[in-house]
C-alpha positions in Angstrom: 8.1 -9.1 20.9 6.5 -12.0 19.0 9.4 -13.6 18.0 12.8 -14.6 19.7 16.6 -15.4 18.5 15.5 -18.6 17.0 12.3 -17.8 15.3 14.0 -14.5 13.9 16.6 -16.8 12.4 14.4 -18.9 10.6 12.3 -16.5 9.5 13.8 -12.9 9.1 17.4 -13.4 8.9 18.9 -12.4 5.3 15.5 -10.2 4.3 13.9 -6.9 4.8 10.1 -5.7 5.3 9.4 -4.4 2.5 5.6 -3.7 3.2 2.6 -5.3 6.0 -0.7 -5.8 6.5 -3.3 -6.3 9.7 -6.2 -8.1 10.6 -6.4 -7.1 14.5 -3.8 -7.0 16.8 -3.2 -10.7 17.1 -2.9 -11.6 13.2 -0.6 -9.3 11.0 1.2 -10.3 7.5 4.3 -9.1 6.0 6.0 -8.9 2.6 9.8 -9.7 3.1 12.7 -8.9 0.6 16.1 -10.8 0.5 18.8 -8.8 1.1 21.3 -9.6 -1.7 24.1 -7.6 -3.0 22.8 -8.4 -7.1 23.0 -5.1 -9.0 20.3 -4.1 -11.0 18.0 -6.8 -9.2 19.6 -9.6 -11.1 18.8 -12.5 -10.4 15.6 -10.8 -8.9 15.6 -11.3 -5.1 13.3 -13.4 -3.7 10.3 -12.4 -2.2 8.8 -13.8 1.2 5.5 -13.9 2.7 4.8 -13.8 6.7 1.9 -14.4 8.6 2.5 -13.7 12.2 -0.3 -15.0 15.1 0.8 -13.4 17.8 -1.9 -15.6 19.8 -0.4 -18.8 19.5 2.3 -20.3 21.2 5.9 -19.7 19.6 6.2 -23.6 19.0 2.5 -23.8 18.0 2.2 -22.7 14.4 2.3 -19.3 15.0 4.1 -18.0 12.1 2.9 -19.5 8.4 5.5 -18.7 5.9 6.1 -19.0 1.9 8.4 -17.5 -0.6 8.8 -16.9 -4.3 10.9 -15.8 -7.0 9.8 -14.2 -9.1 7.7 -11.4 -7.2 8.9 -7.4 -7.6 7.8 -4.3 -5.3 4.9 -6.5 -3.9 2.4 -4.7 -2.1 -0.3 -6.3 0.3 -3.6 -5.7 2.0 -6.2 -7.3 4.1 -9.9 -8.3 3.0 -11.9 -8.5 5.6 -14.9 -9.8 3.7 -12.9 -13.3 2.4 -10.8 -13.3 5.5 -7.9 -13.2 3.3 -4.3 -11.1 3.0 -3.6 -10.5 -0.6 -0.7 -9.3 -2.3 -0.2 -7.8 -5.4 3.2 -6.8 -7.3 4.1 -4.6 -10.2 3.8 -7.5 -13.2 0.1 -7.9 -11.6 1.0 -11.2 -10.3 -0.9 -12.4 -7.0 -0.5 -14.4 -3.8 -3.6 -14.9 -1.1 -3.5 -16.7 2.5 -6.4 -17.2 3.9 -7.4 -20.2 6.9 -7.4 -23.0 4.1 -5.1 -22.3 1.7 -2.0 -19.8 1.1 -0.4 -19.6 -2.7 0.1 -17.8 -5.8 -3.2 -17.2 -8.3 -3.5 -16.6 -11.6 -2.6 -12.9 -12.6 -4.8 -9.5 -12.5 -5.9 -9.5 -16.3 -3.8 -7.0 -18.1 -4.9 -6.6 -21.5 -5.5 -2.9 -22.3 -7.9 -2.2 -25.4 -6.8 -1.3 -28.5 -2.7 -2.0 -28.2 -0.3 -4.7 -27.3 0.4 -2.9 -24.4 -0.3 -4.9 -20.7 -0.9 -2.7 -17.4 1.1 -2.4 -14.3 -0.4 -3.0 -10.7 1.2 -0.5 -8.1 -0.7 -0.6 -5.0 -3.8 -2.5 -3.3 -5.9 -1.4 -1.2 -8.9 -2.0 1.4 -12.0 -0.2 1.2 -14.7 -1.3 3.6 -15.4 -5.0 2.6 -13.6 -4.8 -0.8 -10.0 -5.0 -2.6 -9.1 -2.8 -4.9 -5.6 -2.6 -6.8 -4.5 0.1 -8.6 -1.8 0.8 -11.4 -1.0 2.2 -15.4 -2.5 3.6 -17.4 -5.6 4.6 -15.1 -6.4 1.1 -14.0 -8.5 0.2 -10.8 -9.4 -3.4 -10.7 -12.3 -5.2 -7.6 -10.9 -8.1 -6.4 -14.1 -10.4 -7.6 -13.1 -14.0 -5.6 -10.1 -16.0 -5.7 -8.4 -15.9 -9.1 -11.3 -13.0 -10.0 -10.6 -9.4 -10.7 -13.0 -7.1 -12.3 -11.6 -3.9 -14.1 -13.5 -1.2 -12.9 -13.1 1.5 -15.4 -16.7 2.8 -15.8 -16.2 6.7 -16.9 -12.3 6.3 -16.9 -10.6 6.5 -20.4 -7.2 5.4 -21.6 -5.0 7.5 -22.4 -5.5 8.5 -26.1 -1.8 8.5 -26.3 -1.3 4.9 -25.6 -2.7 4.4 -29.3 -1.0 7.4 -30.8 0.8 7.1 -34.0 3.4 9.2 -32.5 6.5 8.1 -30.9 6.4 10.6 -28.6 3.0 10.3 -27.6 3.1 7.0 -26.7 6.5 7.5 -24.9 4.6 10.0 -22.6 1.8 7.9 -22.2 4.0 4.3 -21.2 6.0 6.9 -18.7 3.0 8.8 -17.0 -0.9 8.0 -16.5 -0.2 5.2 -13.3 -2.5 5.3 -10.2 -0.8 5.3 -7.1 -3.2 5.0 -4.2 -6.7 4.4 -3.5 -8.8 5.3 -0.5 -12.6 5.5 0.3 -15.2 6.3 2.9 -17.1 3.3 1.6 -17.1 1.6 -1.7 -19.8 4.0 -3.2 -17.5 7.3 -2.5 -13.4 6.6 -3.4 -11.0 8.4 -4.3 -8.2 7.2 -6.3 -5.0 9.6 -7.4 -2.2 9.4 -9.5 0.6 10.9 -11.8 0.4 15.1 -13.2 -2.3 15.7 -10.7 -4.5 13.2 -11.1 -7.5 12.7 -8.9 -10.7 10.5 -9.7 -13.7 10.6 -8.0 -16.0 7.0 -7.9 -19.7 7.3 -7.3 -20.7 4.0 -7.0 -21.4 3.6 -10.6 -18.7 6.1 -12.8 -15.4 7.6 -12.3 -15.2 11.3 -12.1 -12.1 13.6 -12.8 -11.6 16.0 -10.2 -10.2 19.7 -10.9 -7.0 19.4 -8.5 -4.6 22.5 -8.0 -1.6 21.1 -8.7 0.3 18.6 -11.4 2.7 17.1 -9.6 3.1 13.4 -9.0 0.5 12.4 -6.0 1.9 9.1 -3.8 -1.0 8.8 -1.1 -4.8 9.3 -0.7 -6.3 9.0 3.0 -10.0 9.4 4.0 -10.3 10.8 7.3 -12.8 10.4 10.2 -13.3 13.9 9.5 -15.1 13.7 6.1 -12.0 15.0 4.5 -9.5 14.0 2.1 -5.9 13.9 2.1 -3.6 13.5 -0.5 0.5 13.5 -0.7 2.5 14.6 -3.6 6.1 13.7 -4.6 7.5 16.5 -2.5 5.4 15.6 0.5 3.0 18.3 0.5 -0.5 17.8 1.8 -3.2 19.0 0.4 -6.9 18.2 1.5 -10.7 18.7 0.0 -13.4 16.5 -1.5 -14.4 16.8 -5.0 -13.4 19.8 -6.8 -12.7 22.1 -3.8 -9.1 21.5 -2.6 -6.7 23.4 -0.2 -3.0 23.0 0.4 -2.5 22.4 3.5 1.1 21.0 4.5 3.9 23.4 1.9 7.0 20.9 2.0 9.8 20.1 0.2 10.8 16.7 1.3 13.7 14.6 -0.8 11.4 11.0 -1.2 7.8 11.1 -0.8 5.4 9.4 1.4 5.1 5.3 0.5 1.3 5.3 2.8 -0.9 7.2 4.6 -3.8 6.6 6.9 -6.7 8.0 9.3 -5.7 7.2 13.1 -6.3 8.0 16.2 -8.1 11.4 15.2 -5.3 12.6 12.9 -3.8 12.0 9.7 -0.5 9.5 9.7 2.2 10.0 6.8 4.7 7.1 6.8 7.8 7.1 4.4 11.2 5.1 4.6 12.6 7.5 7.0 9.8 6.9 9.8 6.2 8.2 10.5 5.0 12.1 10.6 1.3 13.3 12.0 -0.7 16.4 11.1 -1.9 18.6 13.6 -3.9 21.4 12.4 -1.8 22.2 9.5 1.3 21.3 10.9 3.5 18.3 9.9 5.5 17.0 12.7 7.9 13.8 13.5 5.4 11.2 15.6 6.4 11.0 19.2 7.9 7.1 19.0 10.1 5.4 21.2 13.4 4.8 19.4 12.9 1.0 19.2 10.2 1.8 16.9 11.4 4.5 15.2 13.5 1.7 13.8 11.1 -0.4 12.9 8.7 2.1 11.3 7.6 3.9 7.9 4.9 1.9 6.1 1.4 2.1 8.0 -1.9 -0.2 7.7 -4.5 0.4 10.1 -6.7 -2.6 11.7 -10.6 -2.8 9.6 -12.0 -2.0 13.6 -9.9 0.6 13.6 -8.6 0.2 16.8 -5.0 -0.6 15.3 -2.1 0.7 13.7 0.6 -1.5 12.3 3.9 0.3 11.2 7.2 -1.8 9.8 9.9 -0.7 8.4 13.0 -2.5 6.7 14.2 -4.1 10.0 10.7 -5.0 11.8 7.6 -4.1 12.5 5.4 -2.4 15.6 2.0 -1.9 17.0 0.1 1.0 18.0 -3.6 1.1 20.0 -3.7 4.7 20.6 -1.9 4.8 23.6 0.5 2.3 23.7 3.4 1.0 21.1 4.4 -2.8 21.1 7.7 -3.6 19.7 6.5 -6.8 17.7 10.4 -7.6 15.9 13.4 -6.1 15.1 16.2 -7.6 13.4 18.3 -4.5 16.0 17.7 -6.5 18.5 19.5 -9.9 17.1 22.0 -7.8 15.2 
């Protein structure tokens, strides 16, 4: 493990991974949540960020850590082009660590044409040397430089509801219309998916809608090794395809849907607050994990070399080369 009794005391005790990140198998990141007993998230818990260098001596710097306030449902990636880990949470608000600096930024602008109305971030996301988060209504935004995003909307409306002068309309359009995931085999060939069935296609120049079989909320979008495409719905079915031409290929009915999912290893990994499946042919089975790390599994990032999978889950985290899994903490084993 890369932490013992002490070092988990200073910085896990009292909070929960809430989502992680990797470089390579030596530098990993991790969003933390304080565990209060607040209803209703009030006062809103506070929100910690880990960087772990599993490389370094224990009692040589080798865990870098802030926390804020004010943070909610914060999801992070890493970019390898800036060297950076960047998280993003719902209200579009940012943090960044890099070698020189870590620290909250200014916010994703979220002005949305045409109505008072700002957008919502959801999820970020890695696509070869860029950042992309996603969110309502229909945004994607490229992470430009520190403090820099660029909405990249070309060929993706708004909702005309948003601006309807019904009530109802616009009800439907504040409630639906959010991306959820993004995924790409480079950044001139993404995919991007969201609520009622939504799938956009991104050239390198415009969006694209997809036709798409089914309406249902989609959760996850995964580019394969394969040239294939994978995407989770609310139920956890899996369906897979490029463009227009889609097949279901994992029929499910699962009671919470995947959080990620990710090309590794040869096969398609599905991870979700209850642990980590794999597909096999069309098959979706429990991954083979010892227990200590079914513990301390569920959300998935894979390394940019891919060579790496990093799994955590709300009481630690784990490492994956293929062949081997590394316990890297679990607050089980300071309980």
């Amino acid at each position: 493990m890369i932490l013992d009794r002490e070092h988990w005391e200073r910085h896990c005790a009292g909070y929960t991974v809430y989502d992680c990140a990797i470089m390579d198998a030596a530098r990993t990141f991790y969003v933390m949540v304080e565990s209060t007993d607040s209803p209703h998230r009030d006062p809103l818990p506070r929100t910690r960020f880990l960087f772990a260098r599993a490389d370094r001596p224990l009692d040589q710097k080798r865990f870098v850590r802030s926390e804020l306030g004010d943070f909610g449902f914060t999801e992070i990636a890493y970019g390898p082009s800036a060297i950076e880990f960047v998280a993003v949470d719902t209200g579009r608000q940012v943090f960044s660590y890099d070698r020189s600096r870590a620290g909250q930024e200014a916010d994703i602008p979220g002005e949305l044409p045409s109505t008072t109305l700002l957008a919502a971030t959801s999820k970020i996301a890695r696509v070869g040397q860029s950042m992309y988060a996603v969110g309502w209504p229909r945004r994607v935004y490229l992470r430009a430089g520190l403090s820099s995003w660029a909405p990249l909307d070309s060929g993706m409306p708004l909702p005309k509801k948003l601006s309807s002068s019904h009530e109802d309309d616009r009800i439907e359009a504040q409630t639906n219309y959010t991306f959820n995931d993004l995924a790409g085999f480079s950044e001139t060939d993404m995919y991007v998916v969201g609520d009622a069935g939504e799938v956009w296609r991104f050239d390198g120049a415009r969006w694209g809608r997809c036709a798409f079989p089914t309406n249902q909320r989609l959760c996850t979008v995964a580019c394969g090794a394969d040239g294939k495409v994978y995407v989770t719905t609310q139920t956890g079915s899996i369906w897979v395809g490029r463009g227009d031409a889609w097949k279901l290929l994992v029929d499910v009915e699962r009671s919470v849907p995947f959080r990620d999912s990710a090309w590794f290893g040869g096969k398609l990994w599905c991870g979700s607050d209850y642990g980590l499946w794999t597909v096999e042919g069309d098959e979706l089975t429990t991954a083979e994990l010892p227990a200590e790390v079914f513990l301390a599994s569920g959300r998935i990032d894979v390394s940019p070399d891919g060579g790496h999978l990093l799994t955590a889950g709300a009481h630690g985290a784990a490492l994956f080369d293929g062949a081997r899994w590394e316990l890297l903490f679990s607050s089980h084993e300071f309980a």
